[in-house]
Jmol script that loads the backbone (N, CA, C; Angstrom):
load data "model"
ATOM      1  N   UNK A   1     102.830  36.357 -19.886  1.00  0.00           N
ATOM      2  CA  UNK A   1     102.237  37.661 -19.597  1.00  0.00           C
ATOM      3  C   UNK A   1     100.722  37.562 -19.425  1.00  0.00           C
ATOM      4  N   UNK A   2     100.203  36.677 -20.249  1.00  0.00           N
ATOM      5  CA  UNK A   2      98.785  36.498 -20.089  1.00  0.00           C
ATOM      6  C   UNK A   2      98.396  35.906 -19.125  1.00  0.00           C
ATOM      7  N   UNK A   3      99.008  35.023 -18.859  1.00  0.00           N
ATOM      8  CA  UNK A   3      98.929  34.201 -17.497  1.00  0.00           C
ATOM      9  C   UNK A   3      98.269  35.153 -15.986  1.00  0.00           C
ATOM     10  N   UNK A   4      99.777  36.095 -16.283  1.00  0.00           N
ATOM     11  CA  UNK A   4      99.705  37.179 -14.727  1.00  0.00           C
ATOM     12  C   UNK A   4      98.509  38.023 -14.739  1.00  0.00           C
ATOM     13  N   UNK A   5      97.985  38.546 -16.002  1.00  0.00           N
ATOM     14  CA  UNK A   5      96.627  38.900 -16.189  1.00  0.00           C
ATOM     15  C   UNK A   5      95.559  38.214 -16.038  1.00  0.00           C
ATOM     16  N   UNK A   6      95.058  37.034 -15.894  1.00  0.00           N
ATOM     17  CA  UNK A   6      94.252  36.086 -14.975  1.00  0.00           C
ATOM     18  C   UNK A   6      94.493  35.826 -14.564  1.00  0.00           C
ATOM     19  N   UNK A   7      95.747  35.723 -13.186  1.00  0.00           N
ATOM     20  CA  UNK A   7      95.878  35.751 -12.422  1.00  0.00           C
ATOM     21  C   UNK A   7      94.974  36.299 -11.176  1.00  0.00           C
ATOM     22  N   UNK A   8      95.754  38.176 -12.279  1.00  0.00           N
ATOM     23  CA  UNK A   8      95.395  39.434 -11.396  1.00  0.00           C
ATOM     24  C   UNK A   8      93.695  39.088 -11.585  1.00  0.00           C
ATOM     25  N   UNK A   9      93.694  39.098 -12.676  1.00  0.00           N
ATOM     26  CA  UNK A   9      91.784  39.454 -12.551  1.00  0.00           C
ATOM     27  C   UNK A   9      90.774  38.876 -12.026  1.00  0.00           C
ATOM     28  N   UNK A  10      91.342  37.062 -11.898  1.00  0.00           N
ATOM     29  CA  UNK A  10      90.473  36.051 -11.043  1.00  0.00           C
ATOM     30  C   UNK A  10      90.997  36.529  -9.597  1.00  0.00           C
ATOM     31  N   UNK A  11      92.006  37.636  -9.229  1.00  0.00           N
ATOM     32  CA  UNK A  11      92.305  37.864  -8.001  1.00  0.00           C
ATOM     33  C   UNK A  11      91.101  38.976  -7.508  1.00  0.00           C
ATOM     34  N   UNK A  12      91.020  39.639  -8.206  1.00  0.00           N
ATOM     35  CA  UNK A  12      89.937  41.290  -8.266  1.00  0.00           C
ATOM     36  C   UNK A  12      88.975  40.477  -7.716  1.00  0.00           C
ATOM     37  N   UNK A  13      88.136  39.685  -8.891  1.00  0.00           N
ATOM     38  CA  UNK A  13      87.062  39.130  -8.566  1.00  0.00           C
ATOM     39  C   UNK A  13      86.591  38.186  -8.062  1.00  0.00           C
ATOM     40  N   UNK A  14      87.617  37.675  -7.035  1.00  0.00           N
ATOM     41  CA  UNK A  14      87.464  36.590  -5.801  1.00  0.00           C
ATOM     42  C   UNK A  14      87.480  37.217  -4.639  1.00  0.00           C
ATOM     43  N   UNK A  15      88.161  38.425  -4.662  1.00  0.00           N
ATOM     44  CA  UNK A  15      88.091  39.541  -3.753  1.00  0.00           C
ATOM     45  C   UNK A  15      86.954  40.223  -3.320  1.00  0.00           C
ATOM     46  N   UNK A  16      85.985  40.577  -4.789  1.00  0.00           N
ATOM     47  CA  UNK A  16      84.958  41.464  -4.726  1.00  0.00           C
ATOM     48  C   UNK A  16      84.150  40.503  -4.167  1.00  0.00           C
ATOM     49  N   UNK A  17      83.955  39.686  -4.268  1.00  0.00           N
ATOM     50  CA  UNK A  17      82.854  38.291  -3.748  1.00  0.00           C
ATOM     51  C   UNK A  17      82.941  38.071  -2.030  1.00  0.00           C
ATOM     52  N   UNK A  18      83.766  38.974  -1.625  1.00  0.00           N
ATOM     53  CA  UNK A  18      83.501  39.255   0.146  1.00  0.00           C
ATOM     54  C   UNK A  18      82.680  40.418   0.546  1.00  0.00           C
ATOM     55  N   UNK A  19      81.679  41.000  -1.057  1.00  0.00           N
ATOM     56  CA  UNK A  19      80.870  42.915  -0.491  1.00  0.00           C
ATOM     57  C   UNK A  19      79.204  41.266  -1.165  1.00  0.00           C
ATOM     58  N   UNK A  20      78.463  41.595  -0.802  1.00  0.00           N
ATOM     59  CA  UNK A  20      77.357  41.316  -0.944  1.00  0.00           C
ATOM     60  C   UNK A  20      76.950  42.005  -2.311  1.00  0.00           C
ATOM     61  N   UNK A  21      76.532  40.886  -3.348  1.00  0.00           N
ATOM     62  CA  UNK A  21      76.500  41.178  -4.994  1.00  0.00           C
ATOM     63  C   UNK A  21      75.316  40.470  -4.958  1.00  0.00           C
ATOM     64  N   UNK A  22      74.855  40.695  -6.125  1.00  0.00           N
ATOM     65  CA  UNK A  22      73.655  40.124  -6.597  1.00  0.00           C
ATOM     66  C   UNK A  22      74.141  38.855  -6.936  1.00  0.00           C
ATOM     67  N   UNK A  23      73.057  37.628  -7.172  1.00  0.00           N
ATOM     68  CA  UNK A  23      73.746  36.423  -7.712  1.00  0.00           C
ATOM     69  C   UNK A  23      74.366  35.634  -9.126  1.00  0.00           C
ATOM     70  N   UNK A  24      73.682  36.851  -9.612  1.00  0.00           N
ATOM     71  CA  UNK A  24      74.264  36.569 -11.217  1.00  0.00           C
ATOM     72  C   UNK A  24      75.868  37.360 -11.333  1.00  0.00           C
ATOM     73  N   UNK A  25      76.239  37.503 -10.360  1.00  0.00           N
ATOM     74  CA  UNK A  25      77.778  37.984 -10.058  1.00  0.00           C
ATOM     75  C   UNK A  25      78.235  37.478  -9.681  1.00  0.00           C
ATOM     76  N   UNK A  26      78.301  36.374  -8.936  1.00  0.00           N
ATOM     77  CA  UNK A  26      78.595  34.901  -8.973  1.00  0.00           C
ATOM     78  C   UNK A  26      78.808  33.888  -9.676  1.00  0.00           C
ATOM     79  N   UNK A  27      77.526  34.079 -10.394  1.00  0.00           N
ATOM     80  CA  UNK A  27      77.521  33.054 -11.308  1.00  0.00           C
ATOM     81  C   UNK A  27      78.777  33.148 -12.559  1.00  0.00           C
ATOM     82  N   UNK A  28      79.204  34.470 -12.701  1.00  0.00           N
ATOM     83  CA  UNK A  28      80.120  35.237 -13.748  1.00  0.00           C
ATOM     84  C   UNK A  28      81.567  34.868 -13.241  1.00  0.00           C
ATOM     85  N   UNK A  29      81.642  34.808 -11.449  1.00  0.00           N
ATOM     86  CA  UNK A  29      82.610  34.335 -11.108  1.00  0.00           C
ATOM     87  C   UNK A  29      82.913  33.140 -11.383  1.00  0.00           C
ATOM     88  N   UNK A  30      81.985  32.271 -10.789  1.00  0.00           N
ATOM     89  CA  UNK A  30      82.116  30.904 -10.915  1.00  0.00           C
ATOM     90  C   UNK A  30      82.272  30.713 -12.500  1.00  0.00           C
ATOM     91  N   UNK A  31      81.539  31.444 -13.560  1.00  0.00           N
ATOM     92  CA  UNK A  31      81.962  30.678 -15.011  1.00  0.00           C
ATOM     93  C   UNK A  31      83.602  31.350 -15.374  1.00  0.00           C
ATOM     94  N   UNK A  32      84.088  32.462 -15.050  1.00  0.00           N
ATOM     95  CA  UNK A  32      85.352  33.247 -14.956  1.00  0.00           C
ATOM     96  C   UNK A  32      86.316  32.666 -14.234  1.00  0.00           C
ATOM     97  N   UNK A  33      86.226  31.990 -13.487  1.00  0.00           N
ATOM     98  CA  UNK A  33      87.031  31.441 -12.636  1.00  0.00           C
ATOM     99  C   UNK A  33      87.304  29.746 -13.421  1.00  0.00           C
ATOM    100  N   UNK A  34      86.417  29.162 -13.762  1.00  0.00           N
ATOM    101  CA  UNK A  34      86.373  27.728 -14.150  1.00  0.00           C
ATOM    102  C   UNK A  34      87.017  28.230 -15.547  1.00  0.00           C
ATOM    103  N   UNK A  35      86.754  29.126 -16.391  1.00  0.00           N
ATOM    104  CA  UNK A  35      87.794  29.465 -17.785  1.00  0.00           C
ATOM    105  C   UNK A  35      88.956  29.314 -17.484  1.00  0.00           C
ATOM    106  N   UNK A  36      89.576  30.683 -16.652  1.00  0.00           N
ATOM    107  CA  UNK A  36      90.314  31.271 -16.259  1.00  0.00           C
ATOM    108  C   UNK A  36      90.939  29.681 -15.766  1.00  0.00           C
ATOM    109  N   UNK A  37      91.418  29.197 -14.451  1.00  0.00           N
ATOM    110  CA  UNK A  37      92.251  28.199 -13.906  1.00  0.00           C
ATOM    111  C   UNK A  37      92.202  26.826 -15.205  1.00  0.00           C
ATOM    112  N   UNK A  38      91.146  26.626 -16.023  1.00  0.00           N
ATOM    113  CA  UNK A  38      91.338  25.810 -17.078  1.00  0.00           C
ATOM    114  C   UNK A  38      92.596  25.708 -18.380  1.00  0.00           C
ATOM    115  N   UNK A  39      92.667  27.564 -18.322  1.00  0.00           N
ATOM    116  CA  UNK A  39      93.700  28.152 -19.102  1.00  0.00           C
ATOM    117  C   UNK A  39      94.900  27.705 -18.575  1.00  0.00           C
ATOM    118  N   UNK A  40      94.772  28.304 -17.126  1.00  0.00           N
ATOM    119  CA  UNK A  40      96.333  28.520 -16.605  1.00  0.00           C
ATOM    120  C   UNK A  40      96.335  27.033 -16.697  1.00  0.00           C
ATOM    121  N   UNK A  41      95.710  25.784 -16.182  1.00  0.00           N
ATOM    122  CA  UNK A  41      96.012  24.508 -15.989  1.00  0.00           C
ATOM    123  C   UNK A  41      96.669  24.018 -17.461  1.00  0.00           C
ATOM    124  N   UNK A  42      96.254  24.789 -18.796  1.00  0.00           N
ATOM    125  CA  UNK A  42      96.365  24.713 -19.864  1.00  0.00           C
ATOM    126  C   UNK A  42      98.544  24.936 -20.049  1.00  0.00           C
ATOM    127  N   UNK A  43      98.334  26.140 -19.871  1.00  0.00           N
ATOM    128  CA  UNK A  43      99.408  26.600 -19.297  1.00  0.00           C
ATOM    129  C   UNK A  43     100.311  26.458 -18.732  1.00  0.00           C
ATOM    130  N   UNK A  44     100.666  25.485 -17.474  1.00  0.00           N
ATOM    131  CA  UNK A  44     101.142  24.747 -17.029  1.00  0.00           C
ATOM    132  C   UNK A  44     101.424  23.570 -17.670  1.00  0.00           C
ATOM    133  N   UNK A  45     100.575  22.862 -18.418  1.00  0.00           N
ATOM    134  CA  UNK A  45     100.847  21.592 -18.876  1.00  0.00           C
ATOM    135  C   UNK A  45     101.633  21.817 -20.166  1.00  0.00           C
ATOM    136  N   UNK A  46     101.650  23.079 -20.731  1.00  0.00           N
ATOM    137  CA  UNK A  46     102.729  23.414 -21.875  1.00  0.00           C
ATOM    138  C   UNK A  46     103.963  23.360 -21.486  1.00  0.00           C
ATOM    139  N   UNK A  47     104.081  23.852 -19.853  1.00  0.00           N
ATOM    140  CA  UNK A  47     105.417  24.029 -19.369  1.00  0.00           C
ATOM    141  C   UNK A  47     105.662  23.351 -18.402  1.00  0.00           C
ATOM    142  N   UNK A  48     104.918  22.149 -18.634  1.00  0.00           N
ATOM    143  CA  UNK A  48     105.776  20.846 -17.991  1.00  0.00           C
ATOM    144  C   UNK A  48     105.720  21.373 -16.171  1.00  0.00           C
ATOM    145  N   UNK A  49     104.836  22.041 -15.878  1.00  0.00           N
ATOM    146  CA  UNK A  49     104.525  21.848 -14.038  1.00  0.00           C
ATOM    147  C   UNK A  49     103.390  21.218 -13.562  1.00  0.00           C
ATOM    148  N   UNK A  50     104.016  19.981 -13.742  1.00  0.00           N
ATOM    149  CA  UNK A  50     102.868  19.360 -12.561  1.00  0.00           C
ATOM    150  C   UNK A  50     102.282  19.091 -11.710  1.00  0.00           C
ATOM    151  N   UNK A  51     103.162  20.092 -10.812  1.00  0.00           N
ATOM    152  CA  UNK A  51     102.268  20.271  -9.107  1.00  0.00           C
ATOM    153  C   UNK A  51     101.077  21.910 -10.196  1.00  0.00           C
ATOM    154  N   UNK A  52     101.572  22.567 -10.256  1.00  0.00           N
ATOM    155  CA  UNK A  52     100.693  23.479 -11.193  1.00  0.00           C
ATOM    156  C   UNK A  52      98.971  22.846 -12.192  1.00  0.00           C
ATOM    157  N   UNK A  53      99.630  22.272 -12.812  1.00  0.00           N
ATOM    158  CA  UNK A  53      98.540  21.296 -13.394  1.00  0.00           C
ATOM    159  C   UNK A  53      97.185  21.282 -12.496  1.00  0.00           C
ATOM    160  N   UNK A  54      97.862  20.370 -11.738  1.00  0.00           N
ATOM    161  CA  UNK A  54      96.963  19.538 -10.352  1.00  0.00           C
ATOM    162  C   UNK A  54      96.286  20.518  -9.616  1.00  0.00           C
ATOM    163  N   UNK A  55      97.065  22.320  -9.129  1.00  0.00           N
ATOM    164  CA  UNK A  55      96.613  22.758  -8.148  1.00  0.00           C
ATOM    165  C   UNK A  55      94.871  23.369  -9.208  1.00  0.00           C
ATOM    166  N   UNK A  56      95.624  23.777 -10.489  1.00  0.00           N
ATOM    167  CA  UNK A  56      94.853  24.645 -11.181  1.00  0.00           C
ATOM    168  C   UNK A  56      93.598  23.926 -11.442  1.00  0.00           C
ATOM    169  N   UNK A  57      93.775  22.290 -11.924  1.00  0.00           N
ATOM    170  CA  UNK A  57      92.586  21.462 -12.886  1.00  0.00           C
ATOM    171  C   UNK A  57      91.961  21.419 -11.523  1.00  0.00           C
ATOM    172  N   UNK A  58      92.505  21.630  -9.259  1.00  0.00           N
ATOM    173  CA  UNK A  58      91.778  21.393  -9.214  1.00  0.00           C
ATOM    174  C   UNK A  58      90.660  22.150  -8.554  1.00  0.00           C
ATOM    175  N   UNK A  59      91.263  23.557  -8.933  1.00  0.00           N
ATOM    176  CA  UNK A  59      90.358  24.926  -8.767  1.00  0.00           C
ATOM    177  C   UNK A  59      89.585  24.939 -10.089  1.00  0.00           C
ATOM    178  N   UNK A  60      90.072  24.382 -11.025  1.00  0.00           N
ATOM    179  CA  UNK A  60      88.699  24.566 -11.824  1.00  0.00           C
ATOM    180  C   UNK A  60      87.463  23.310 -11.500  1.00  0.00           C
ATOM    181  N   UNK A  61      87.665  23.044 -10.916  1.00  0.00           N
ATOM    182  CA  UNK A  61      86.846  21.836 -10.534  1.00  0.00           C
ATOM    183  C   UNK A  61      86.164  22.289  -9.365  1.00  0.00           C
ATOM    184  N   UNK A  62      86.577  23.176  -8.899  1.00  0.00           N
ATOM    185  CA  UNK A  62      86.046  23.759  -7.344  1.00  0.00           C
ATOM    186  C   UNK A  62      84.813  24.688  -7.534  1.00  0.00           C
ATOM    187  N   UNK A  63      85.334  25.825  -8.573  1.00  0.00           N
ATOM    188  CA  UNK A  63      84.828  26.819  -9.079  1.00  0.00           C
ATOM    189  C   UNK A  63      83.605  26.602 -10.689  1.00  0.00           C
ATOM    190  N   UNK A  64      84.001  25.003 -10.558  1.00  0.00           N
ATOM    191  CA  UNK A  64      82.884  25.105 -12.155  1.00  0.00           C
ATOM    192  C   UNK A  64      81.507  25.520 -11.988  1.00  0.00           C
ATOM    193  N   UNK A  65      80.662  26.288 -13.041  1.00  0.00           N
ATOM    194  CA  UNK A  65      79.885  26.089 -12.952  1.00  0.00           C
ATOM    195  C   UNK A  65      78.558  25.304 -13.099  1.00  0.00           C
ATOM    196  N   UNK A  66      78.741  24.101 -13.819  1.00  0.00           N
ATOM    197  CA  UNK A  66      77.571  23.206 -14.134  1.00  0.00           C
ATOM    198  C   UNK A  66      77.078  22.190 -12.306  1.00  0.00           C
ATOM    199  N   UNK A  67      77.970  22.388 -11.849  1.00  0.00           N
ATOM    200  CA  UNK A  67      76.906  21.720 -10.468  1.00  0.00           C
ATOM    201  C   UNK A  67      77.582  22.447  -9.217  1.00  0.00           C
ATOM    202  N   UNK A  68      76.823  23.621  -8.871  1.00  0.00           N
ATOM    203  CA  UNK A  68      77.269  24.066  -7.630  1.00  0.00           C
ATOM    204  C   UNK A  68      77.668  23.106  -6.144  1.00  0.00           C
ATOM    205  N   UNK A  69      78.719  23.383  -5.699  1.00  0.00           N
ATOM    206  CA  UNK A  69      79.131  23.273  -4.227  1.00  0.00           C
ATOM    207  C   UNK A  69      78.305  23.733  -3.672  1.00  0.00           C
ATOM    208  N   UNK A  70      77.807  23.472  -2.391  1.00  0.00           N
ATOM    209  CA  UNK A  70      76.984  24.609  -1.675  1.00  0.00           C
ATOM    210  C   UNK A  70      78.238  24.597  -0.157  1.00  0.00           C
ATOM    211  N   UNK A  71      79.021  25.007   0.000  1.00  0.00           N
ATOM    212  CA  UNK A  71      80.022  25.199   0.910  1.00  0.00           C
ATOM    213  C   UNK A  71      79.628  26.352   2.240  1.00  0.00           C
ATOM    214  N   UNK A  72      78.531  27.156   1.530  1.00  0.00           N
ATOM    215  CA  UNK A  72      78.223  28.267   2.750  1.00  0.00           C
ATOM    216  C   UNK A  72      78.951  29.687   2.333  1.00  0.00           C
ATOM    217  N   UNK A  73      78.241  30.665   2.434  1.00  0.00           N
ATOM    218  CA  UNK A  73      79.254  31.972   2.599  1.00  0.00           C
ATOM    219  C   UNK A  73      80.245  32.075   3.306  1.00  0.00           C
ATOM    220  N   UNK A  74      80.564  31.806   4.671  1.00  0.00           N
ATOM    221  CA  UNK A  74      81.931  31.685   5.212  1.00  0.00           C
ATOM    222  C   UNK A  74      82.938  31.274   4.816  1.00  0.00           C
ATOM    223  N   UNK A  75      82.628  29.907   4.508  1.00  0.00           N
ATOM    224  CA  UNK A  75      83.474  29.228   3.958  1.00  0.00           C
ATOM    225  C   UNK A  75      84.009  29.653   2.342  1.00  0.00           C
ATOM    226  N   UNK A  76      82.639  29.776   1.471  1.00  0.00           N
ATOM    227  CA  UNK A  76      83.211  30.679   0.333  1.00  0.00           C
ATOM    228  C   UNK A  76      84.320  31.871   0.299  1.00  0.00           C
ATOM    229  N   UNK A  77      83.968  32.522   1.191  1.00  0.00           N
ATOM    230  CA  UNK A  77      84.646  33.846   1.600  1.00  0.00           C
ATOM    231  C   UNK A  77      85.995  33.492   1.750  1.00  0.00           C
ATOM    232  N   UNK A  78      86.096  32.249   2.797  1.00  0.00           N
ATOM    233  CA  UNK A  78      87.396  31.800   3.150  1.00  0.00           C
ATOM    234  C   UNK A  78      88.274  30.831   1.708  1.00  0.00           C
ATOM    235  N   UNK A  79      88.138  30.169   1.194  1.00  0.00           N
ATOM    236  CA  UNK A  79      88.089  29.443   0.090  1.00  0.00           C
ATOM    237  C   UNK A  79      88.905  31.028  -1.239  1.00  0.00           C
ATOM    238  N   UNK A  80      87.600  31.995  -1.055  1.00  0.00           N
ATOM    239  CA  UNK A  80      88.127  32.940  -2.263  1.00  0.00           C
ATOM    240  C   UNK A  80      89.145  34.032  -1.472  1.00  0.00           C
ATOM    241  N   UNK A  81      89.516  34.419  -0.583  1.00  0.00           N
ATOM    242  CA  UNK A  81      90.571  35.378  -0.023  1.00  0.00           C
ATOM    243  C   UNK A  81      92.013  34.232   0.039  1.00  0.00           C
ATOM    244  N   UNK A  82      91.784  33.066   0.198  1.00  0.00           N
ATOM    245  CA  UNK A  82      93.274  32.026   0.133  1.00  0.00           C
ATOM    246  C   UNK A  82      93.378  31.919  -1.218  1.00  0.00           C
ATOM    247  N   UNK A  83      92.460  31.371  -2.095  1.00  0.00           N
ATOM    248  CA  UNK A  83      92.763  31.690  -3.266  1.00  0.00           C
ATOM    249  C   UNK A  83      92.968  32.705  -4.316  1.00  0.00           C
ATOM    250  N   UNK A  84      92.465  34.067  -3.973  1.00  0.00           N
ATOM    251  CA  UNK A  84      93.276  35.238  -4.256  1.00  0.00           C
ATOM    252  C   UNK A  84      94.255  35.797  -4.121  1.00  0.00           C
ATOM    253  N   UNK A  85      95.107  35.187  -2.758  1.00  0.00           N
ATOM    254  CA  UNK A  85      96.025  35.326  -1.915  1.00  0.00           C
ATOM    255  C   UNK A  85      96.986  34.673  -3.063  1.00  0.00           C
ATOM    256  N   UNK A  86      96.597  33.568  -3.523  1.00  0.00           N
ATOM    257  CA  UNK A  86      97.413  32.447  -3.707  1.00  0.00           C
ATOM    258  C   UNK A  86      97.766  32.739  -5.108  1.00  0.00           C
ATOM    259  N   UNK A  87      96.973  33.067  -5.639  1.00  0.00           N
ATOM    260  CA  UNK A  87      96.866  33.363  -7.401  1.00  0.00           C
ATOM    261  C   UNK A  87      98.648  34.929  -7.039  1.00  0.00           C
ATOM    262  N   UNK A  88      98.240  35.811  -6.225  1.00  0.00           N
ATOM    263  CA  UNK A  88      99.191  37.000  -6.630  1.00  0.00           C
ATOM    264  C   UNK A  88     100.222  36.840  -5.983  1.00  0.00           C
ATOM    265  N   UNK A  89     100.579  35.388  -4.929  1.00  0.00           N
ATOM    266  CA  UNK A  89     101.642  34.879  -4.451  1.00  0.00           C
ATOM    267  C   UNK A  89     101.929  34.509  -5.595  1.00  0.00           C
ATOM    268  N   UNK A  90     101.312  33.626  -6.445  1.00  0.00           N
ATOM    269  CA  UNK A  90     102.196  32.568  -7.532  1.00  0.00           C
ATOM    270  C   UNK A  90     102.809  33.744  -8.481  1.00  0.00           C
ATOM    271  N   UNK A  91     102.418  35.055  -8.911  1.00  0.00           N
ATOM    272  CA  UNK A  91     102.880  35.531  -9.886  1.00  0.00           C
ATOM    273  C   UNK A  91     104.418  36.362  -9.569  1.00  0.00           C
ATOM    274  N   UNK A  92     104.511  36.143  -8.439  1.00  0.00           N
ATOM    275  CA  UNK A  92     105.444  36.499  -7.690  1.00  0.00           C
ATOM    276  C   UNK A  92     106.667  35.297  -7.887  1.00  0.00           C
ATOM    277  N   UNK A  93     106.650  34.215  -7.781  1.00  0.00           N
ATOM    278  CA  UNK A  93     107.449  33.022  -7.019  1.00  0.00           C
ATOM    279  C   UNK A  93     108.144  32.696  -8.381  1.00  0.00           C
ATOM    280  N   UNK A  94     109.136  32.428  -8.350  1.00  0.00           N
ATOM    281  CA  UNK A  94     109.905  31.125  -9.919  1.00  0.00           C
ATOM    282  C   UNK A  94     109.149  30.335 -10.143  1.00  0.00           C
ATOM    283  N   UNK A  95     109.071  30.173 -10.589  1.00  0.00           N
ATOM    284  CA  UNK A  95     108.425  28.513 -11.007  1.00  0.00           C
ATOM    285  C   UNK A  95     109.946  27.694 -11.784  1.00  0.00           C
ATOM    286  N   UNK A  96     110.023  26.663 -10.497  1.00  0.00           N
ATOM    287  CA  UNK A  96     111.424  25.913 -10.840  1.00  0.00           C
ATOM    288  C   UNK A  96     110.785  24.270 -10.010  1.00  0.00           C
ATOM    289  N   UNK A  97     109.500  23.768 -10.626  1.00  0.00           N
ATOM    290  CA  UNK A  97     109.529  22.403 -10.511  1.00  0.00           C
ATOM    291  C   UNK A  97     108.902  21.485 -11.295  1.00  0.00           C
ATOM    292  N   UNK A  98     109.328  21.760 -12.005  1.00  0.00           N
ATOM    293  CA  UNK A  98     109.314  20.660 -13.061  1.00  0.00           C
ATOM    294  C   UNK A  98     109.295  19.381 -12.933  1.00  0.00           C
ATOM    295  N   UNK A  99     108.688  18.959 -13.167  1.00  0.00           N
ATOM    296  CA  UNK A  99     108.604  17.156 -13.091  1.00  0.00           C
ATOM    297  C   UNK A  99     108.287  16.143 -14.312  1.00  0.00           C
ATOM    298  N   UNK A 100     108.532  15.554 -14.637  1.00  0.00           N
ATOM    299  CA  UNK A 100     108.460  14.684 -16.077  1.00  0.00           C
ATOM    300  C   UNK A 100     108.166  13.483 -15.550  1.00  0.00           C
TER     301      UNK A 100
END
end "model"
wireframe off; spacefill off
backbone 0.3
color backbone group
């Protein structure tokens, strides 16, 4: 249940990051986002999905904040609407792959 709730909320606020924010609203993303997919990666590895694991450890790696990407606004934009996309697809889908 907690899961689908950072899901939803790293979904809100990957969303809001396509209206022009100040930059310390960013920065909240980027540290919210690197928690947040650390958890779920957390999460996953309790329940034994390891394509999950991999996708999550490697959005938190995308999104950390101690050394910015500089990728560009476009590309950010594009990067956070697939991955918002992707976060409220997954809460949707089974999760039936398990791998050991």
């Amino acid at each position: 249940m907690i899961s689908k709730s950072i899901k939803i909320a790293l979904s809100i606020l990957l969303f809001l990051c396509l209206f022009r924010m100040q930059y310390g609203y960013y920065e909240f993303v980027r540290f919210s986002a690197f928690v947040g997919f650390v958890f779920l990666a957390y999460q996953a590895n309790q329940g034994g999905y390891n394509k999950s694991i991999f996708i999550y450890g490697t959005l938190a790696l995308l999104f950390q904040p101690f050394f910015k990407i500089p990728l560009g606004r476009q590309i950010w934009n594009i990067v956070d609407i697939a991955v918002g996309v992707g976060l409220i697809v997954s809460i949707f889908i089974k999760k039936d792959n398990r791998q050991l």
